[in-house]
KETORNU-250913 format. One line per 10 residues: number of its first residue (from 1); their letters; for each residue x, y, z of N, C-alpha, C. Coordinates in Angstrom, 2 decimals, always signed. Example, Ala and Ser with C-alpha at 12.3 -4.5 7.8 and 13.67 -1.06 7.14 Angstrom:
BEGIN
1 = as = +13.19,-5.69,+7.80,+12.30,-4.50,+7.80,+13.20,-3.30,+7.80 ~ +12.85,-2.25,+7.08,+13.67,-1.06,+7.14,+12.90,+0.03,+7.87
END
This chain:
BEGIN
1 = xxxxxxxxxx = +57.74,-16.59,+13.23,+57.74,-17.13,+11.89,+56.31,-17.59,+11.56 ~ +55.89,-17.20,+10.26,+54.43,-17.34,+10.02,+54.30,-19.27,+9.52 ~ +53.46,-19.34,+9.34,+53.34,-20.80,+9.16,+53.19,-21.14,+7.58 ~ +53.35,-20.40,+6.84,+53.26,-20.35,+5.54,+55.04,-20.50,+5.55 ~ +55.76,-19.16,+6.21,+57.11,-19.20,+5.54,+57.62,-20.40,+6.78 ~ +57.26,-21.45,+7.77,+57.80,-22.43,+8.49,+57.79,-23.29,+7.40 ~ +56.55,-23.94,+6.48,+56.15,-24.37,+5.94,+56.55,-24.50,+4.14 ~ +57.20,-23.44,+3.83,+57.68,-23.30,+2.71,+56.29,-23.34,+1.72 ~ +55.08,-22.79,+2.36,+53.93,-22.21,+1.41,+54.04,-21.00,+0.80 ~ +53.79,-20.66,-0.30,+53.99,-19.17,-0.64,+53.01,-18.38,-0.61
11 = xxxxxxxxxx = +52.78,-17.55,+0.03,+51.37,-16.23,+0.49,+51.60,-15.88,-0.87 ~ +49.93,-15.73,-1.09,+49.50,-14.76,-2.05,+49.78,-13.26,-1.93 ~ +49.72,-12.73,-3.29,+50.49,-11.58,-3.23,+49.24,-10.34,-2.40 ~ +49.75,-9.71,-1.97,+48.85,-8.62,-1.16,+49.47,-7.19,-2.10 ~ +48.24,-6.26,-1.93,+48.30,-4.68,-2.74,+49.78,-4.34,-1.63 ~ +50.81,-3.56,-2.19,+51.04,-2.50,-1.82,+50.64,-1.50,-1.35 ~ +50.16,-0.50,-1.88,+49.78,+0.26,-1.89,+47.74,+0.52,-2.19 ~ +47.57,+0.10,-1.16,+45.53,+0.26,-0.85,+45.08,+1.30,-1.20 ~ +45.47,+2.59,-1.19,+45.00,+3.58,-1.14,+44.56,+3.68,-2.88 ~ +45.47,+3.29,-3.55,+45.71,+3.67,-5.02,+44.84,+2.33,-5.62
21 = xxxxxxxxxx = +45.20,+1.36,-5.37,+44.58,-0.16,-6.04,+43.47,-0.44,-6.21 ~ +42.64,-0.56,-6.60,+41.28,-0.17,-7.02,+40.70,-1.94,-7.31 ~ +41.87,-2.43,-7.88,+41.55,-3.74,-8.60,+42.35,-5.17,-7.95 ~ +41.84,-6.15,-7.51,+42.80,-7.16,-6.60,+44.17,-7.37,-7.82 ~ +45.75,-7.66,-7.53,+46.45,-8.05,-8.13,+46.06,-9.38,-8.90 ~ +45.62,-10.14,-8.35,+45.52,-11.62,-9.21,+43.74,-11.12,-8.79 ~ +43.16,-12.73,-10.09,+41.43,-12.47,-10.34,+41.47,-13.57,-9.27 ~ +40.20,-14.06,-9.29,+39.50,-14.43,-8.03,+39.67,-16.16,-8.09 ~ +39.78,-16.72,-9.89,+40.18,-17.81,-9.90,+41.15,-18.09,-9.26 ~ +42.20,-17.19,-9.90,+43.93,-17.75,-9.41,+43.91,-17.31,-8.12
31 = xxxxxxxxxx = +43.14,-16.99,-7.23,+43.60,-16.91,-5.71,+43.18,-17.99,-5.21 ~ +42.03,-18.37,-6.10,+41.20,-19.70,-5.02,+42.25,-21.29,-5.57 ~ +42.54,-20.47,-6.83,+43.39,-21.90,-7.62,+44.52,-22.27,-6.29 ~ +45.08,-20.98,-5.75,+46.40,-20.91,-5.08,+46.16,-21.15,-3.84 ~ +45.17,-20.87,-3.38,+44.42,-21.46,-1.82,+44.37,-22.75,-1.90 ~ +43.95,-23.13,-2.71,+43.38,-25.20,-3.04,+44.64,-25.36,-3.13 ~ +45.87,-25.52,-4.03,+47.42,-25.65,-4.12,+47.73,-25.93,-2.63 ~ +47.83,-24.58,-1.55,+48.18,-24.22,-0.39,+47.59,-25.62,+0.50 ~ +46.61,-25.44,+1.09,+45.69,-26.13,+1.07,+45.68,-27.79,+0.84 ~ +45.75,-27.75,-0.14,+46.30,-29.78,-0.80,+48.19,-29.82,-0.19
41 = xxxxxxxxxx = +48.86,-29.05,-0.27,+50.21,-29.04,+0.26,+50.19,-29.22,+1.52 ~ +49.21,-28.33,+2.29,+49.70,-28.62,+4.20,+48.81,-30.02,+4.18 ~ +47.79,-30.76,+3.76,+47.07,-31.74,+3.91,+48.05,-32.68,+3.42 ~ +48.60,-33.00,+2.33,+49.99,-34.09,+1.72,+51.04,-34.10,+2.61 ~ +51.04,-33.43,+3.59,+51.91,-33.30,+4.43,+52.04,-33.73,+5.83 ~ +50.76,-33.25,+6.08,+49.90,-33.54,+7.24,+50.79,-32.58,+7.99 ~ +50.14,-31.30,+7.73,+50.74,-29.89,+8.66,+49.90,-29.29,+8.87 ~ +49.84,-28.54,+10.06,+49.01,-27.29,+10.67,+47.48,-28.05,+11.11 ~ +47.84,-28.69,+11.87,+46.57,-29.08,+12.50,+45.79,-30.42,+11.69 ~ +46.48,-30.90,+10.82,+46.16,-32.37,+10.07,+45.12,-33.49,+10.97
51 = xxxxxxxxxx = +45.93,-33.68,+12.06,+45.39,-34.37,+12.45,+43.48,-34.16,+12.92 ~ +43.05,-32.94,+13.55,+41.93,-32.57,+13.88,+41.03,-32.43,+12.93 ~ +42.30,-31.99,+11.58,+40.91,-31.92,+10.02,+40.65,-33.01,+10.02 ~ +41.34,-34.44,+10.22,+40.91,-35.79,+9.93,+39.61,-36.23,+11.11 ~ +40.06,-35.97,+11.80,+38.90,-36.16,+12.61,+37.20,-35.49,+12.32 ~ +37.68,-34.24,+12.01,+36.38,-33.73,+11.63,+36.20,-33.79,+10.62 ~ +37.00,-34.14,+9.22,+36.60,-35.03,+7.72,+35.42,-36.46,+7.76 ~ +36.28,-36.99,+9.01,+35.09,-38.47,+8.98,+34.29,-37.92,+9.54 ~ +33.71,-37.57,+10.71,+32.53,-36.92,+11.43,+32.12,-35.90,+10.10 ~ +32.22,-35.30,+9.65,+31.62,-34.64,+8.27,+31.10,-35.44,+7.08
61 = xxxxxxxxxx = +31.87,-36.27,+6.76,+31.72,-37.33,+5.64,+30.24,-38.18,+5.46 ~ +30.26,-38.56,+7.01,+28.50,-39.43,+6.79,+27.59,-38.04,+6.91 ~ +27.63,-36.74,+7.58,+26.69,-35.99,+7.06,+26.43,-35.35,+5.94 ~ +27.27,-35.09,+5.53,+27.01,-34.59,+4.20,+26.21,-35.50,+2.96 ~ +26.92,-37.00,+3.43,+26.14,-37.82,+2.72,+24.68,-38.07,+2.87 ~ +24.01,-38.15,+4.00,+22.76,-38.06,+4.21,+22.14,-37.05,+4.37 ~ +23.04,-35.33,+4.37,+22.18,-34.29,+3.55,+21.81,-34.32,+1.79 ~ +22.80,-34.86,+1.59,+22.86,-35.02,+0.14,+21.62,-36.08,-0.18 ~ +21.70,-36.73,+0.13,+20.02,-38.11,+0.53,+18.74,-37.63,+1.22 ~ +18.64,-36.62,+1.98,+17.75,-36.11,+2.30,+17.14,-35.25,+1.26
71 = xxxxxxxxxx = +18.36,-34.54,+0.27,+17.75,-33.94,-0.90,+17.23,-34.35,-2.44 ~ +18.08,-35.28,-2.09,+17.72,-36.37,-3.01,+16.31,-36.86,-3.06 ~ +16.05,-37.72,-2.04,+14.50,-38.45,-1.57,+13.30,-37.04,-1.47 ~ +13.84,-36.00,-1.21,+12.93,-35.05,-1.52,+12.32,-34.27,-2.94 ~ +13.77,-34.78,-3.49,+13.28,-34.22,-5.34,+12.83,-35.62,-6.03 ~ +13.16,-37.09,-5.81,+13.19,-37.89,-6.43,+12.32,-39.01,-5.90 ~ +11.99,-39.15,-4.61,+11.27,-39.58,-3.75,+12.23,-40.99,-3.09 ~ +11.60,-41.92,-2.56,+12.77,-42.64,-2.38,+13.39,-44.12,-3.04 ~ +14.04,-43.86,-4.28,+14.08,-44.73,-5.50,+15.81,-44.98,-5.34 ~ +16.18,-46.26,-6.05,+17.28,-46.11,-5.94,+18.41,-44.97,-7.12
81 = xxxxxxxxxx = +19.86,-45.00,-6.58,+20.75,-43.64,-7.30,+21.64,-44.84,-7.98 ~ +21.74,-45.14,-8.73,+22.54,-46.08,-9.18,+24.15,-45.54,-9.47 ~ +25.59,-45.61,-9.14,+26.37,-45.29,-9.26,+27.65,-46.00,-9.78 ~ +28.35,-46.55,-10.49,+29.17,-47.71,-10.83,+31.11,-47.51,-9.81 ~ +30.86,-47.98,-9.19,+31.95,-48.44,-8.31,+33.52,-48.16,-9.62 ~ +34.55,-47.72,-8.86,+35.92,-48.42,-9.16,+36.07,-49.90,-10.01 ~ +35.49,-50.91,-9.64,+35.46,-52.21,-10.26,+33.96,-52.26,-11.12 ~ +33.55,-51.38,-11.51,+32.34,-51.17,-12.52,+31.14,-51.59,-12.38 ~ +30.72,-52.01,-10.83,+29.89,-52.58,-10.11,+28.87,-51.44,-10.04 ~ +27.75,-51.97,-10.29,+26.40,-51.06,-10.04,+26.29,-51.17,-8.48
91 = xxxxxxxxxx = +26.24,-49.73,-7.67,+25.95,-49.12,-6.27,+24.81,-48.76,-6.33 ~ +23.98,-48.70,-5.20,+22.63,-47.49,-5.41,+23.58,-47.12,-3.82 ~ +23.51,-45.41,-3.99,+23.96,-45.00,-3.25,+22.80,-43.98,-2.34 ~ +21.92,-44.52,-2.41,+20.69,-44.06,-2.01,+20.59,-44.57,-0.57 ~ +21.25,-44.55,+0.08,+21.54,-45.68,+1.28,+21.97,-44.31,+2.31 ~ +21.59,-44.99,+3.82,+21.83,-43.92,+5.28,+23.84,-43.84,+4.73 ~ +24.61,-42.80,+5.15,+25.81,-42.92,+5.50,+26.34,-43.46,+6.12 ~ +25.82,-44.26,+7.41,+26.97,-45.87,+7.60,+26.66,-46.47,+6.81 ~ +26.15,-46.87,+5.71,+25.78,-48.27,+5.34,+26.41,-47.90,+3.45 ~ +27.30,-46.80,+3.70,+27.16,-46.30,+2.41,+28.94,-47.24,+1.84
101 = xxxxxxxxxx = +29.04,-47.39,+0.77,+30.23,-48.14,+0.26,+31.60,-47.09,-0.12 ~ +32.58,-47.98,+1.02,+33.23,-47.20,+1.48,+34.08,-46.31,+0.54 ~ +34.12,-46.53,-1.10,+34.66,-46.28,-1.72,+33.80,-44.69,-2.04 ~ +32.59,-44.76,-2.10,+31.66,-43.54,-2.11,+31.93,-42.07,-0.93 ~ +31.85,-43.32,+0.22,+32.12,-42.02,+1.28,+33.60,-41.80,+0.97 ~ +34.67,-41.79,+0.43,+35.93,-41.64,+0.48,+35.83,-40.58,-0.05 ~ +35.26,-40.32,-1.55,+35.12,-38.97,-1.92,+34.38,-37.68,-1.26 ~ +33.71,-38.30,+0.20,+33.52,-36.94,+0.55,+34.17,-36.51,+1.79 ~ +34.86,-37.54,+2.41,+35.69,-37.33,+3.32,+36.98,-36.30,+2.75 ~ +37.80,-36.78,+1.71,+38.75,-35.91,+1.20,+37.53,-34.52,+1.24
111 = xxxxxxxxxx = +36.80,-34.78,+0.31,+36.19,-32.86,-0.20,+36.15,-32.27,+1.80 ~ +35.94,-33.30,+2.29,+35.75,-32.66,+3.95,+36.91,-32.04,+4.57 ~ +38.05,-33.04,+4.27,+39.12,-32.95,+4.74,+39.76,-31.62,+4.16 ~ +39.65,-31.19,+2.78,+39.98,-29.82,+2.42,+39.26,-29.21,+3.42 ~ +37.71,-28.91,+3.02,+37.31,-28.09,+3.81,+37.49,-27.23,+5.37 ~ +38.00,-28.67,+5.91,+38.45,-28.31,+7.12,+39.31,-27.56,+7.60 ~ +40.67,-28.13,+6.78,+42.07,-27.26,+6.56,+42.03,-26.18,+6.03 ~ +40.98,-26.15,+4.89,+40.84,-24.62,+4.61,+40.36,-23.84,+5.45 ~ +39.19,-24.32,+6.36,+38.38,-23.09,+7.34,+39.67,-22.55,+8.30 ~ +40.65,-23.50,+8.62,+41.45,-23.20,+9.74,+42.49,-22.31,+9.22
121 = xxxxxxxxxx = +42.88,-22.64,+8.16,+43.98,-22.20,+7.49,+43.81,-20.83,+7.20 ~ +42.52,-20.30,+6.72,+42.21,-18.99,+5.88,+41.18,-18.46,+6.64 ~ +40.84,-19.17,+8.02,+39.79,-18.06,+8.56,+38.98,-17.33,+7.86 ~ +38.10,-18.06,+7.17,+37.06,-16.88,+6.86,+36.02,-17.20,+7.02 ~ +35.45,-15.80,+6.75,+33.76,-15.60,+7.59,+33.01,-15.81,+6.61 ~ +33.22,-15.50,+5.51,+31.76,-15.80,+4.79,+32.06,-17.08,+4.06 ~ +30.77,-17.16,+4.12,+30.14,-18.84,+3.78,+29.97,-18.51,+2.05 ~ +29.84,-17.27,+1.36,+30.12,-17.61,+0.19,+31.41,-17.54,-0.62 ~ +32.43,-16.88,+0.13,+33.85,-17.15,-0.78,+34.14,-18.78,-0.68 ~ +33.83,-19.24,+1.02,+34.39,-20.41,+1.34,+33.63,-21.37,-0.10
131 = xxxxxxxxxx = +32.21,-21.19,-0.13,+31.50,-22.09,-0.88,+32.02,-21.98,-2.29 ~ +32.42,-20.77,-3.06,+33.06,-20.73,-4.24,+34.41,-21.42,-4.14 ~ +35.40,-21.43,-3.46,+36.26,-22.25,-3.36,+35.78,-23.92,-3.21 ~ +34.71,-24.07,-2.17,+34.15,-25.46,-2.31,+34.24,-25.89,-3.56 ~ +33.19,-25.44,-4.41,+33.12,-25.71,-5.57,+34.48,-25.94,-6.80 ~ +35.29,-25.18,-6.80,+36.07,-25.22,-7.37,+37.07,-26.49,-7.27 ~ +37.26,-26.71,-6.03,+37.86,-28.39,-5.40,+36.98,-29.26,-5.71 ~ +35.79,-29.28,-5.75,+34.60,-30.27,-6.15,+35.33,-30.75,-7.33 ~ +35.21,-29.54,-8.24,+35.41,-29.53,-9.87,+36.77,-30.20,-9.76 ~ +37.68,-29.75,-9.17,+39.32,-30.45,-9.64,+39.11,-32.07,-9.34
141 = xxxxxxxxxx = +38.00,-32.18,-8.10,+37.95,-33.80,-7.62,+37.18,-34.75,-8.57 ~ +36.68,-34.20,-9.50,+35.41,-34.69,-10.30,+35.63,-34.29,-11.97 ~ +36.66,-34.80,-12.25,+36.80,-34.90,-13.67,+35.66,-35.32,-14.72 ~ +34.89,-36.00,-14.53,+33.70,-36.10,-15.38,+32.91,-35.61,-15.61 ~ +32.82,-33.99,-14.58,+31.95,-33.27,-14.53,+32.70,-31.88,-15.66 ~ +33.66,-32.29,-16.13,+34.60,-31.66,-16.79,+33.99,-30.80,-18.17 ~ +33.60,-29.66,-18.85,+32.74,-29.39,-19.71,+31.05,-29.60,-19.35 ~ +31.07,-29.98,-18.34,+29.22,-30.69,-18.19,+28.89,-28.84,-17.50 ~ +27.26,-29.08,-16.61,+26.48,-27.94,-16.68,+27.41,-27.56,-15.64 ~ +27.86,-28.52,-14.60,+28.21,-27.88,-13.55,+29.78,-27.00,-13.53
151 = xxxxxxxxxx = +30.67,-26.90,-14.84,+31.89,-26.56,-14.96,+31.35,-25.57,-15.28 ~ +31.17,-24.13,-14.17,+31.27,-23.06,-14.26,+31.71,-22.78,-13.36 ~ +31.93,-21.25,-13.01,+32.08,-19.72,-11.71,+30.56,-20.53,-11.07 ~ +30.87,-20.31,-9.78,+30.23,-20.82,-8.64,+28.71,-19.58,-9.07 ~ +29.51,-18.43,-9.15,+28.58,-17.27,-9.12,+27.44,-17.36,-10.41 ~ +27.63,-18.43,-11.35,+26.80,-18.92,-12.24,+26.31,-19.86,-12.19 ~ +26.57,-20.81,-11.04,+25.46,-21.90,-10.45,+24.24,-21.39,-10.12 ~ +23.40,-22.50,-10.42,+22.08,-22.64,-10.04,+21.89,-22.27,-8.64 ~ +20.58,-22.03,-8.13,+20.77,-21.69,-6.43,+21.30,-23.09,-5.57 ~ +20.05,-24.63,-6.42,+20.21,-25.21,-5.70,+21.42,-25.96,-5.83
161 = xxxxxxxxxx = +22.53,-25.91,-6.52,+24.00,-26.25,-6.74,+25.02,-25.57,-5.33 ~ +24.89,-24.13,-5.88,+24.96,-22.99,-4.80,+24.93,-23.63,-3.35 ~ +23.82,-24.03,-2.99,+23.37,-24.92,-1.95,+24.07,-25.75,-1.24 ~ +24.23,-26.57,-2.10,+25.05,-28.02,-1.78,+26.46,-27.49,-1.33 ~ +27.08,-26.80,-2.05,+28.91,-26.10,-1.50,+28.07,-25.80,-0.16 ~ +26.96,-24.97,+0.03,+27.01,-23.81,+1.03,+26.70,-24.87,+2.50 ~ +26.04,-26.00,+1.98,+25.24,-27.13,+2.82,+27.15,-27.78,+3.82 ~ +28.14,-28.37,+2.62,+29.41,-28.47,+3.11,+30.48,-27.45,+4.21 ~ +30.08,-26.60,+3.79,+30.32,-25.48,+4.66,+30.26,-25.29,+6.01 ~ +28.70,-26.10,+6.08,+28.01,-25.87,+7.59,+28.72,-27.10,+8.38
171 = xxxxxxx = +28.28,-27.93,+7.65,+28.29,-29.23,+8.23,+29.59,-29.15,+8.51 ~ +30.56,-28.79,+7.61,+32.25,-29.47,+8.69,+32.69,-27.85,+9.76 ~ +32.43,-26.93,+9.21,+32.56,-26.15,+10.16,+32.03,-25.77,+11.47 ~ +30.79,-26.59,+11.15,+30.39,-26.86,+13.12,+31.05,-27.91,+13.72 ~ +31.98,-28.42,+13.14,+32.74,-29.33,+14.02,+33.93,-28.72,+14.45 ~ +34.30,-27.49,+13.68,+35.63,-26.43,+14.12,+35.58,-25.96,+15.46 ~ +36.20,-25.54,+16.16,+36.43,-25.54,+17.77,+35.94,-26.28,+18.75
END
């Protein structure tokens, strides 16, 4: 029994017939839409290996944050990022990842915690489908970014946008096996 039908996930639809199909059945949104779905379901659940994505979500979480600060202090030099908290409190989040407020790192632990479940879940090799899906969970996690520059196709990001998914990528998937 596959772990999708143990699980009561529904597999995306696959060609019939390869020889003839020229064109994927569903576009590239609605597969990644249906992967993230998949994906957020075994994590709400805490199925198929939950526990190890959590582990490698926090071990991911402070790096990403101080890659993200390393790029930062390199375009901006080292000034504070001012950010307003849940309770409307001015943050500078310009700070190492332990020292960062815990409400900040929370949002990148979840984006980690997908990531993780997804690498395991969907096995895949390239670092740019994974990163277009990154992105796309970014976007569902980040409503304010909603209409702004960054609500596009990944494949119409900037390089150094591009980057940042591709930067997430690395970082939690060297913690996989």
């Amino acid at each position: 029994m596959s772990i999708a039908s143990r699980f009561n996930i529904t597999p995306l639809p696959i060609p019939t017939n390869t020889t003839t199909c020229t064109k994927p059945i569903i576009n590239k949104e609605e597969r990644e839409i249906g992967q993230i779905n998949n994906i957020d379901e075994v994590n709400e659940h805490k199925l198929c290996g939950y526990e190890k994505s959590s582990i490698i979500a926090r071990k991911s979480a402070i790096e990403m944050h101080n890659k993200w600060r390393e790029t930062f202090i390199s375009q901006n030099g080292n000034i504070p990022r001012i950010k307003k908290n849940n309770a409307g409190i001015d943050v500078d989040i310009n700070v190492i990842g332990e020292l960062l407020d815990l409400e900040f790192l929370e949002f990148n632990y979840n984006i980690a915690l997908f990531v993780a479940s997804y690498i395991k879940f969907y096995k895949l090799s390239s670092i740019e489908e994974c990163a277009s899906v990154i992105h796309r969970k970014w976007l569902m996690m980040s409503p304010w970014a909603k209409n702004g520059s960054l609500d596009i196709s990944y494949d119409l990001l900037p390089e150094i946008e591009k980057q940042k998914d591709r930067d997430i990528y690395i970082i939690v998937s060297k913690y996989i096996n």
